[in-house]
Gaussian input, Z-matrix of N, CA and C with variables (Angstrom, degrees):
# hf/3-21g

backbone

0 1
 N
 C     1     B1
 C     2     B2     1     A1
 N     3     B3     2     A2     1     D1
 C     4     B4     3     A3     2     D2
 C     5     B5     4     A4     3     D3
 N     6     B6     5     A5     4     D4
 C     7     B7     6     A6     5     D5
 C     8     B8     7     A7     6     D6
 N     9     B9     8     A8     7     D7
 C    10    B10     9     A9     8     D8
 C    11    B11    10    A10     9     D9
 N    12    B12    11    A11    10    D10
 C    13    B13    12    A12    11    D11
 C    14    B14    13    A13    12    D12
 N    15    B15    14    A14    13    D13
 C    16    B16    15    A15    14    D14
 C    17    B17    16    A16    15    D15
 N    18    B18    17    A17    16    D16
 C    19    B19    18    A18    17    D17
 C    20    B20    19    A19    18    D18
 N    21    B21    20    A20    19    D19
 C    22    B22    21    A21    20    D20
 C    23    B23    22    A22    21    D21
 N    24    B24    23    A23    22    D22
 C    25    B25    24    A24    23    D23
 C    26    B26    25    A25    24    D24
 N    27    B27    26    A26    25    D25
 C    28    B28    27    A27    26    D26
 C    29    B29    28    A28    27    D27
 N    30    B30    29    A29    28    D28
 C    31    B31    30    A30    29    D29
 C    32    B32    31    A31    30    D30
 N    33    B33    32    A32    31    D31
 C    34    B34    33    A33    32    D32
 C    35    B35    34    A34    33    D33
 N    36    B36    35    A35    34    D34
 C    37    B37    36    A36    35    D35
 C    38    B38    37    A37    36    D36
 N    39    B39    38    A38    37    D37
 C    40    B40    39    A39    38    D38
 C    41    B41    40    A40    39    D39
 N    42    B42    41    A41    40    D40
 C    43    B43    42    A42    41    D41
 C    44    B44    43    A43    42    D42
 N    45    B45    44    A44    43    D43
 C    46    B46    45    A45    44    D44
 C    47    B47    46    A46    45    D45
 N    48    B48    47    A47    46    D46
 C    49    B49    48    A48    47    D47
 C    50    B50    49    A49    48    D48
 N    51    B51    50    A50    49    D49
 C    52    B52    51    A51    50    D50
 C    53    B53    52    A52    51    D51
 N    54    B54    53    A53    52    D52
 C    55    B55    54    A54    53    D53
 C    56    B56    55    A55    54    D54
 N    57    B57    56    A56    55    D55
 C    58    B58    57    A57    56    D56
 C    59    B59    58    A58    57    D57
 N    60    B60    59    A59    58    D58
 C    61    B61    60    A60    59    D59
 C    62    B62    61    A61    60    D60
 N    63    B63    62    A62    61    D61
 C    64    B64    63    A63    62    D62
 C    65    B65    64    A64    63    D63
 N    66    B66    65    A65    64    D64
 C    67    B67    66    A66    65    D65
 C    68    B68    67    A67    66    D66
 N    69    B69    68    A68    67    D67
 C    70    B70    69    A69    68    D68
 C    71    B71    70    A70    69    D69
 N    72    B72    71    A71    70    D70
 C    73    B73    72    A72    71    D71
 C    74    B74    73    A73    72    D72
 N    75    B75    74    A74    73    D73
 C    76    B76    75    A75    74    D74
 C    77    B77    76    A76    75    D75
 N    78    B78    77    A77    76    D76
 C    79    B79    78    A78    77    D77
 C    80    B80    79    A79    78    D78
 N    81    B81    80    A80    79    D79
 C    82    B82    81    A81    80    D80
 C    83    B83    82    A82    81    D81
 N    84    B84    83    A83    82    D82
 C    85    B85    84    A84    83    D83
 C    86    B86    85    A85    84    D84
 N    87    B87    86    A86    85    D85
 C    88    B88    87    A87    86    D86
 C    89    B89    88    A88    87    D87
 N    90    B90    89    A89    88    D88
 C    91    B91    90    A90    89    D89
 C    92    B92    91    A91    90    D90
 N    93    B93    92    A92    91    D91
 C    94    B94    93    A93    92    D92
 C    95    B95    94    A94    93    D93
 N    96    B96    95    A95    94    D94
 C    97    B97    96    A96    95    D95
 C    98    B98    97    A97    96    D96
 N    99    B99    98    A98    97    D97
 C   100   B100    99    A99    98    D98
 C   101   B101   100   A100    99    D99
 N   102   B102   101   A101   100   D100
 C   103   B103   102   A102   101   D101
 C   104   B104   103   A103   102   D102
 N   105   B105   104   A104   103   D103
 C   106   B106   105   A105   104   D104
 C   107   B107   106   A106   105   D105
 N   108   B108   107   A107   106   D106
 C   109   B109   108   A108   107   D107
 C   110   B110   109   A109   108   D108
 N   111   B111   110   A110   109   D109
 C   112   B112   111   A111   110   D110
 C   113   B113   112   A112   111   D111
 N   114   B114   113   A113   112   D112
 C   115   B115   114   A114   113   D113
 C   116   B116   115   A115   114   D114
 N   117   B117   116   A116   115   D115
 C   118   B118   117   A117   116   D116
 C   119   B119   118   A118   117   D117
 N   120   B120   119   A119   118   D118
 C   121   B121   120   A120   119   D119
 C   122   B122   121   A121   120   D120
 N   123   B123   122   A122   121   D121
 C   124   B124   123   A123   122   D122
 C   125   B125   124   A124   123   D123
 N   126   B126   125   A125   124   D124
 C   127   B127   126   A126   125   D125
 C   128   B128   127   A127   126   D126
 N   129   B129   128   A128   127   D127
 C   130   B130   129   A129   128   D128
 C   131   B131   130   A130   129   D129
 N   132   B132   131   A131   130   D130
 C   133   B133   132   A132   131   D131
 C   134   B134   133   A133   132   D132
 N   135   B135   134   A134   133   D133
 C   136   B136   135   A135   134   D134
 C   137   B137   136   A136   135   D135
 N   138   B138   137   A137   136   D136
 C   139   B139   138   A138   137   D137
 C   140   B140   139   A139   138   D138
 N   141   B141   140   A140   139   D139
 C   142   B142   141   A141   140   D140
 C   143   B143   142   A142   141   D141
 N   144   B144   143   A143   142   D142
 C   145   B145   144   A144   143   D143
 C   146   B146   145   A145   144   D144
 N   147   B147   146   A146   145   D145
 C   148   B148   147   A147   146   D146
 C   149   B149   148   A148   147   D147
 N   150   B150   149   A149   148   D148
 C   151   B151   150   A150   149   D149
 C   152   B152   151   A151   150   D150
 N   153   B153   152   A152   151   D151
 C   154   B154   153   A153   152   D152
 C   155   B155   154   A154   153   D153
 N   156   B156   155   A155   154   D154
 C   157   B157   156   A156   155   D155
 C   158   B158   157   A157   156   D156
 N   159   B159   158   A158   157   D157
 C   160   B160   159   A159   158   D158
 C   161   B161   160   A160   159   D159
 N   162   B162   161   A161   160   D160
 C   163   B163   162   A162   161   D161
 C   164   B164   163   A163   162   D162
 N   165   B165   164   A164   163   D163
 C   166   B166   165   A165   164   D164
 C   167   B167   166   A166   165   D165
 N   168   B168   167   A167   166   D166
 C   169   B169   168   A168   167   D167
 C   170   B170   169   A169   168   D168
 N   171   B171   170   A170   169   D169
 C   172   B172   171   A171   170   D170
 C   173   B173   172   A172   171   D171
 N   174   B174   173   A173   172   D172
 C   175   B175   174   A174   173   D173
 C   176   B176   175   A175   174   D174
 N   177   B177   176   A176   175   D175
 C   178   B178   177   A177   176   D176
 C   179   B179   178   A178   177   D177
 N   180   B180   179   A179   178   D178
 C   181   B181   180   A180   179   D179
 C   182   B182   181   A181   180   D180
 N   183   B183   182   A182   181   D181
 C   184   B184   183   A183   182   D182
 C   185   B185   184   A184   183   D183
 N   186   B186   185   A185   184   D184
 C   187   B187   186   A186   185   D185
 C   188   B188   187   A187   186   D186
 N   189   B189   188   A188   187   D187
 C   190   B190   189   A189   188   D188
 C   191   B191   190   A190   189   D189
 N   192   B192   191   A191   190   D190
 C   193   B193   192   A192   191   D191
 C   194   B194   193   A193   192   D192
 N   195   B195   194   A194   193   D193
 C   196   B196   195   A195   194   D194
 C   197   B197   196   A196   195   D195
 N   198   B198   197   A197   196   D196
 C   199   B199   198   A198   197   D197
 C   200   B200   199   A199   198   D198
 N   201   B201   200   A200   199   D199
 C   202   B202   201   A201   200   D200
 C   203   B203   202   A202   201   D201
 N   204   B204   203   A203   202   D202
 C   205   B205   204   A204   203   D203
 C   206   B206   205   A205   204   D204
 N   207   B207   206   A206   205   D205
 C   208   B208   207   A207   206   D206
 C   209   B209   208   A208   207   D207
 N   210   B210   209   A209   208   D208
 C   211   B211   210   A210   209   D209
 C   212   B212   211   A211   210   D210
 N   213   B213   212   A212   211   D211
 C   214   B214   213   A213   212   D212
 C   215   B215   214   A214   213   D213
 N   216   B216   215   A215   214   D214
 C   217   B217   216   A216   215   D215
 C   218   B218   217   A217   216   D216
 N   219   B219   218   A218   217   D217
 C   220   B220   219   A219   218   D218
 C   221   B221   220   A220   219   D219
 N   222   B222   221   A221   220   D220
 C   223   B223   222   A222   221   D221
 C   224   B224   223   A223   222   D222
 N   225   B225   224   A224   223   D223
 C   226   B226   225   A225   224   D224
 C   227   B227   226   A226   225   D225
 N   228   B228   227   A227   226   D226
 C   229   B229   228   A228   227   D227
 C   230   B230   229   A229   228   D228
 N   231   B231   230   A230   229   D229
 C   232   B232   231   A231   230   D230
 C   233   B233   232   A232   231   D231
 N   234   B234   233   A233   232   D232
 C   235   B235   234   A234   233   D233
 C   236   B236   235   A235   234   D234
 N   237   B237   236   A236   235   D235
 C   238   B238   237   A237   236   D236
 C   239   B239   238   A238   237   D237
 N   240   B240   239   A239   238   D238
 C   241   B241   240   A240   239   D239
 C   242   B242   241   A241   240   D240
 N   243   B243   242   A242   241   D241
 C   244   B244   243   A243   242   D242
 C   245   B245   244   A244   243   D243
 N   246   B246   245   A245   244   D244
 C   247   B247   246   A246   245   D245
 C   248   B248   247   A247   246   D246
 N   249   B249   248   A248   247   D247
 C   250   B250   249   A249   248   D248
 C   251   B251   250   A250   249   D249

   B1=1.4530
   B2=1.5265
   B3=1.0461
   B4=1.4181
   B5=1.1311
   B6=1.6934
   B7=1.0956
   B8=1.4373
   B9=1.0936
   B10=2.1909
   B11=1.3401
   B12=1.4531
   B13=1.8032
   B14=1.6934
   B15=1.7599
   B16=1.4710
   B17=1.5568
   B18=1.5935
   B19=1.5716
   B20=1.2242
   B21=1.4454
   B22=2.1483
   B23=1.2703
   B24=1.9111
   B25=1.2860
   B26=1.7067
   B27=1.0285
   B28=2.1479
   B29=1.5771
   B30=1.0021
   B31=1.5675
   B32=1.3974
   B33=1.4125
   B34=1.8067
   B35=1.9232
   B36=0.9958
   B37=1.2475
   B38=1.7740
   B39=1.5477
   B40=1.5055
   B41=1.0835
   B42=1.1619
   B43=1.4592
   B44=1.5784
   B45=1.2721
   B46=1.8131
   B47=1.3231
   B48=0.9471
   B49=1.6919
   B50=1.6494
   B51=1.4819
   B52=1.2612
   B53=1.9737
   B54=1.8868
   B55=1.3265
   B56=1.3888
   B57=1.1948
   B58=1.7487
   B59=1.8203
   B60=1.3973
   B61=1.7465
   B62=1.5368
   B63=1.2637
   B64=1.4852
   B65=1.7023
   B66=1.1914
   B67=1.8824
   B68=1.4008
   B69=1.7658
   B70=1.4623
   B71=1.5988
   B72=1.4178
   B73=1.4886
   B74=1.6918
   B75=1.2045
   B76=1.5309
   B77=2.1308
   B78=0.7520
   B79=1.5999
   B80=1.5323
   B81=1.3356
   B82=1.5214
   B83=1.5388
   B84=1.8849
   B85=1.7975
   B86=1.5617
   B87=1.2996
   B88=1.7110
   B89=1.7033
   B90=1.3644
   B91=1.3501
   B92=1.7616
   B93=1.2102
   B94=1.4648
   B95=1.6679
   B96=1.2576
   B97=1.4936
   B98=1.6525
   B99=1.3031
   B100=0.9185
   B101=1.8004
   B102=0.9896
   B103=1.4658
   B104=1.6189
   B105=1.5688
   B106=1.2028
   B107=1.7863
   B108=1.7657
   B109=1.5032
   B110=1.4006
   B111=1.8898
   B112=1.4007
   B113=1.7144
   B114=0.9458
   B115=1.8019
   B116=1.8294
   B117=0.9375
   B118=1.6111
   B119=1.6460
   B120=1.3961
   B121=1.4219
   B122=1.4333
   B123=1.6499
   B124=1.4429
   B125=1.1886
   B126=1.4772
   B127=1.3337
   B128=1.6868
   B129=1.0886
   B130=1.5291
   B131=1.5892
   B132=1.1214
   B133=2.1274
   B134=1.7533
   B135=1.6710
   B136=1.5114
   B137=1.2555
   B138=1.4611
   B139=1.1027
   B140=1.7354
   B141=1.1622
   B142=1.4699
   B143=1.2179
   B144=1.3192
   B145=1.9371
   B146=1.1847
   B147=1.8933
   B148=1.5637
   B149=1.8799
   B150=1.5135
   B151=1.5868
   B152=1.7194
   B153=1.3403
   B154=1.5273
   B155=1.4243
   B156=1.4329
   B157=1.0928
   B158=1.5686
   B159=1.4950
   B160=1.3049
   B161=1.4880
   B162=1.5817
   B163=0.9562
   B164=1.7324
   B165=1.4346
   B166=1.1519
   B167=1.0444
   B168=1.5428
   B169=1.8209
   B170=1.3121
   B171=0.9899
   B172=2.2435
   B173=1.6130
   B174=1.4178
   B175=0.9288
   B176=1.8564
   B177=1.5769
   B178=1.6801
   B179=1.6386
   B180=1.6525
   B181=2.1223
   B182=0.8097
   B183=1.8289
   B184=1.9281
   B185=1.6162
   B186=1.4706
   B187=1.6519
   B188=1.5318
   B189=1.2703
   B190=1.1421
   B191=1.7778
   B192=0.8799
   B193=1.3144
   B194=1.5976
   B195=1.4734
   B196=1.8677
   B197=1.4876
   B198=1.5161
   B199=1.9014
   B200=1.2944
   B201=1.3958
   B202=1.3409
   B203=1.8281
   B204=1.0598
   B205=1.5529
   B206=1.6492
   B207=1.6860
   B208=1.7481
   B209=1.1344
   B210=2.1335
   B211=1.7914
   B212=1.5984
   B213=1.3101
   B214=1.2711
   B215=1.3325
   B216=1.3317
   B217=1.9280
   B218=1.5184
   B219=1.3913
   B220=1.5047
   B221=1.6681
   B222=1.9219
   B223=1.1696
   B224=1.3011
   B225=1.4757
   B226=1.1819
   B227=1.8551
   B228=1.3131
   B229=1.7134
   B230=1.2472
   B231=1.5009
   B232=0.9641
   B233=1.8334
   B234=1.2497
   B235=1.3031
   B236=1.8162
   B237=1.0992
   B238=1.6789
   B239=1.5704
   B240=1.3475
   B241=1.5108
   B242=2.1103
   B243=1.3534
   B244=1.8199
   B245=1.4257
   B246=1.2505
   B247=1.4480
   B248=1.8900
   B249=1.2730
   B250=1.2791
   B251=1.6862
   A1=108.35
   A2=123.94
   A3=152.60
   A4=119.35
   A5=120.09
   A6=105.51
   A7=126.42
   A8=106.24
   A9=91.91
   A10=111.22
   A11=95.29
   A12=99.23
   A13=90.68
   A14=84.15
   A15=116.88
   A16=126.15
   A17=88.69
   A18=92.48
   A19=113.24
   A20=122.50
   A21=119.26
   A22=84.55
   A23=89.04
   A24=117.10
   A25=76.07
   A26=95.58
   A27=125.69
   A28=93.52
   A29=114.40
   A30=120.69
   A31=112.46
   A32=128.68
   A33=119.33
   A34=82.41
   A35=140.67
   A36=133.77
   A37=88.98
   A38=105.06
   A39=88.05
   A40=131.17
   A41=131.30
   A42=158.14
   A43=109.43
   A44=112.58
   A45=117.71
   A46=91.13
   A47=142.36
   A48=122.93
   A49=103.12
   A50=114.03
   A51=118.20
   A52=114.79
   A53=86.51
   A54=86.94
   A55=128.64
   A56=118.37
   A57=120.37
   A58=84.18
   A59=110.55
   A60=94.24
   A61=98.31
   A62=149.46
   A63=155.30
   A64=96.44
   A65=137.96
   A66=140.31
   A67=99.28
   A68=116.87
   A69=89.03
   A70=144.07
   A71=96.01
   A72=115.65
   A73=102.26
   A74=114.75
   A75=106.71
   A76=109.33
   A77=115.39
   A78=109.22
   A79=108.59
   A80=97.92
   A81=135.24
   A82=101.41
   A83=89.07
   A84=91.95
   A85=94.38
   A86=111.12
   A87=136.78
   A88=81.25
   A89=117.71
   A90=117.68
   A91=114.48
   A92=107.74
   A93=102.60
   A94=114.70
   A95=116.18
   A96=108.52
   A97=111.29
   A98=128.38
   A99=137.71
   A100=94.48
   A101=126.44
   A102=122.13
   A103=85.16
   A104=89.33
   A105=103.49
   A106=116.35
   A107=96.87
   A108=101.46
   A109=106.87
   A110=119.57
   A111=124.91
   A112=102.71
   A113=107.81
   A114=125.63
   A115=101.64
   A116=133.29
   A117=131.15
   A118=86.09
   A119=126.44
   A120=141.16
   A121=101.64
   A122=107.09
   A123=99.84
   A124=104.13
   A125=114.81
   A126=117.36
   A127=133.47
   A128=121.92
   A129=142.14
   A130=113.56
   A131=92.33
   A132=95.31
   A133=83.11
   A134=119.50
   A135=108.08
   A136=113.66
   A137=136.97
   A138=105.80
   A139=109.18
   A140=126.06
   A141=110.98
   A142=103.58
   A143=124.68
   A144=115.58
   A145=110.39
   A146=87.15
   A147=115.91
   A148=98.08
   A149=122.04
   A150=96.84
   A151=121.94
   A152=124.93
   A153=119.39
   A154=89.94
   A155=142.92
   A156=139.38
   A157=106.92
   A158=132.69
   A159=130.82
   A160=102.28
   A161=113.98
   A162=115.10
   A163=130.74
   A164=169.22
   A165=155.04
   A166=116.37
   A167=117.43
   A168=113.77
   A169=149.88
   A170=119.53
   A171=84.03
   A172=110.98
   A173=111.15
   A174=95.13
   A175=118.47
   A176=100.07
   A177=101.01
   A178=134.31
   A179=94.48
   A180=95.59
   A181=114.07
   A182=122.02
   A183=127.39
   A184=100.81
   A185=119.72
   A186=113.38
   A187=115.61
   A188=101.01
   A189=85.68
   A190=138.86
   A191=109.12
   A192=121.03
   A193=121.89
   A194=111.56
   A195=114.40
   A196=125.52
   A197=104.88
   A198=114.75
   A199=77.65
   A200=143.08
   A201=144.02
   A202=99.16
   A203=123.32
   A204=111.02
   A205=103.70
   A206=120.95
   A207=118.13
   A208=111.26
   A209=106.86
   A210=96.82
   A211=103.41
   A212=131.11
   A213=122.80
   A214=104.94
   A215=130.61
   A216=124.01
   A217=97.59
   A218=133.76
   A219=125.32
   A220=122.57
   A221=100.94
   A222=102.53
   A223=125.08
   A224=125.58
   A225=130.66
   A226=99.84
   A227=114.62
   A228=103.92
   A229=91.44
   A230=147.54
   A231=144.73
   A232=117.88
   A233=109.87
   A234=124.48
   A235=78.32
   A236=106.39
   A237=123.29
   A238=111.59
   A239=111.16
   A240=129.62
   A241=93.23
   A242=110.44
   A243=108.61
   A244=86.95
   A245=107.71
   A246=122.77
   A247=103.84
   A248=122.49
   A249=111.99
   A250=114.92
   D1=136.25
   D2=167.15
   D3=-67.12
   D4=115.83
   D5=-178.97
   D6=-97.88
   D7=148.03
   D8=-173.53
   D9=-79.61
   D10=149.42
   D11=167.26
   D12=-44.96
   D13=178.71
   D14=155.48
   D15=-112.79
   D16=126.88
   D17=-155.95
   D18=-52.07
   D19=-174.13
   D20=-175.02
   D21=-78.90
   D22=163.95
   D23=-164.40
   D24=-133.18
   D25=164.87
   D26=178.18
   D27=-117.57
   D28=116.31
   D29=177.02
   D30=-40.76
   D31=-23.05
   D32=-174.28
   D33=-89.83
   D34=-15.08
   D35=-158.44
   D36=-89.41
   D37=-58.17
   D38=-177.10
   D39=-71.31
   D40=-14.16
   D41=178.98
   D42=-72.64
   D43=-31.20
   D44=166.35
   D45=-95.80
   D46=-8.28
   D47=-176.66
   D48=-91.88
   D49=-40.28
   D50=-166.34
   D51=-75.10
   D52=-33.85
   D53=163.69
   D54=-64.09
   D55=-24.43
   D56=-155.39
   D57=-89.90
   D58=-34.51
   D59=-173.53
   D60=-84.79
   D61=-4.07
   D62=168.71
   D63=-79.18
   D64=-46.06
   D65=173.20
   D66=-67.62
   D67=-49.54
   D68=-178.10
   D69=-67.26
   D70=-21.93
   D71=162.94
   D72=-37.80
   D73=-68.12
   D74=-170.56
   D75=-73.45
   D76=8.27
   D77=175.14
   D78=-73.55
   D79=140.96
   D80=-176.51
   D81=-82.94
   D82=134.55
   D83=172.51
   D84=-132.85
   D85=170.57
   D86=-148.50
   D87=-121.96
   D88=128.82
   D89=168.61
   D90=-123.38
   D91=136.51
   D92=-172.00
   D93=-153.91
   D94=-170.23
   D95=176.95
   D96=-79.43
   D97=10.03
   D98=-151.74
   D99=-127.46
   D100=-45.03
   D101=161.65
   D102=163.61
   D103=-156.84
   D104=-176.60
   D105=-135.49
   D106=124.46
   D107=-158.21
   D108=-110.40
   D109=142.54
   D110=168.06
   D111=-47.25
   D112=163.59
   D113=176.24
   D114=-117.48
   D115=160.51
   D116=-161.87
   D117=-104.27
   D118=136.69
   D119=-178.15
   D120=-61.29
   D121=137.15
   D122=168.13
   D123=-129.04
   D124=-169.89
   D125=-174.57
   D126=-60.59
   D127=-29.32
   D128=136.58
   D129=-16.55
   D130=-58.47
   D131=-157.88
   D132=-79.99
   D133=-41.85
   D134=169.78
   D135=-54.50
   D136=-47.45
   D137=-168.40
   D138=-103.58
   D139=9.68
   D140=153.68
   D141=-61.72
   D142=-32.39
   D143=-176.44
   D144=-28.25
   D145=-83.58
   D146=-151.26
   D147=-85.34
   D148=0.47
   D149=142.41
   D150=-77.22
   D151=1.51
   D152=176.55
   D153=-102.27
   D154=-36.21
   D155=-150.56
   D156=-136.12
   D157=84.95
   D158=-164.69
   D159=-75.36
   D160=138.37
   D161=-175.69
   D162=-87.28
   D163=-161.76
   D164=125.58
   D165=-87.88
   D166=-16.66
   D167=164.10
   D168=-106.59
   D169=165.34
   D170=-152.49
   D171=-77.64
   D172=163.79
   D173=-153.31
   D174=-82.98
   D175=-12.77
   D176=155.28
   D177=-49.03
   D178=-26.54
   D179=165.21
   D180=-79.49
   D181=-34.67
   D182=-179.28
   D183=-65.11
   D184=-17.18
   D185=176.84
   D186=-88.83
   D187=-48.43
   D188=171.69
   D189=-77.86
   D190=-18.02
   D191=173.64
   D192=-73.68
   D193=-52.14
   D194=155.17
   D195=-46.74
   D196=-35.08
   D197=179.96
   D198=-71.36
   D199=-95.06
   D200=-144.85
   D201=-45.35
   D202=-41.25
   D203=-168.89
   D204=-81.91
   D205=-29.68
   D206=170.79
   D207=-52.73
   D208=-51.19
   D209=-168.76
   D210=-58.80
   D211=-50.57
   D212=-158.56
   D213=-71.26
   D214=-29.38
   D215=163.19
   D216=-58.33
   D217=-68.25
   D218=-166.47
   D219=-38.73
   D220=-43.71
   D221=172.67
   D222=-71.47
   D223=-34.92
   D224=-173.90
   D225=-69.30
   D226=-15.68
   D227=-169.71
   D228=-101.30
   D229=-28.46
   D230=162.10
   D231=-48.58
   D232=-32.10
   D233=-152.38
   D234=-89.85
   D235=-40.87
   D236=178.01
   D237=-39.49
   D238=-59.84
   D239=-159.84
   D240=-76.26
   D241=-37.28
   D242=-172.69
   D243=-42.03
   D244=-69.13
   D245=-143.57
   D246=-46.84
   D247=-34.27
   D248=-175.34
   D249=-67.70

């Protein structure tokens, strides 16, 4: 099977995409006898970002848009763990 490109991106589109995988680098995990779990990004790991990496958009769109892309990573890794 063939894999497809990736469809176009709009530069503010890649630019929130690239950031949210540049914040996740710094996310916190919970370790236990139970495994070991992501923690949901907070505002901290955002703004250690965009103090290494200043942003051009304010920083209420860089919030809202990363929360919206964590919950949907949290759920999808959650959705991850049913399946075992």
């Amino acid at each position: 099977m063939d894999v497809p490109d990736e469809p176009p991106q709009d530069p503010i589109t890649a630019y929130m995409l690239n950031t949210f995988r540049g914040v996740c680098r710094g996310r916190r995990y919970i370790s236990g006898m139970g495994g070991v779990f992501p923690m949901p990004l907070s505002a901290r790991e955002i703004s250690d970002w965009l103090e290494a990496h200043p942003s051009p958009m304010s920083r209420d769109e860089i919030d809202v848009v990363l929360f919206e892309l964590d919950r949907i990573f949290m759920e999808e890794d959650g959705d991850d763990d049913e399946e075992d």
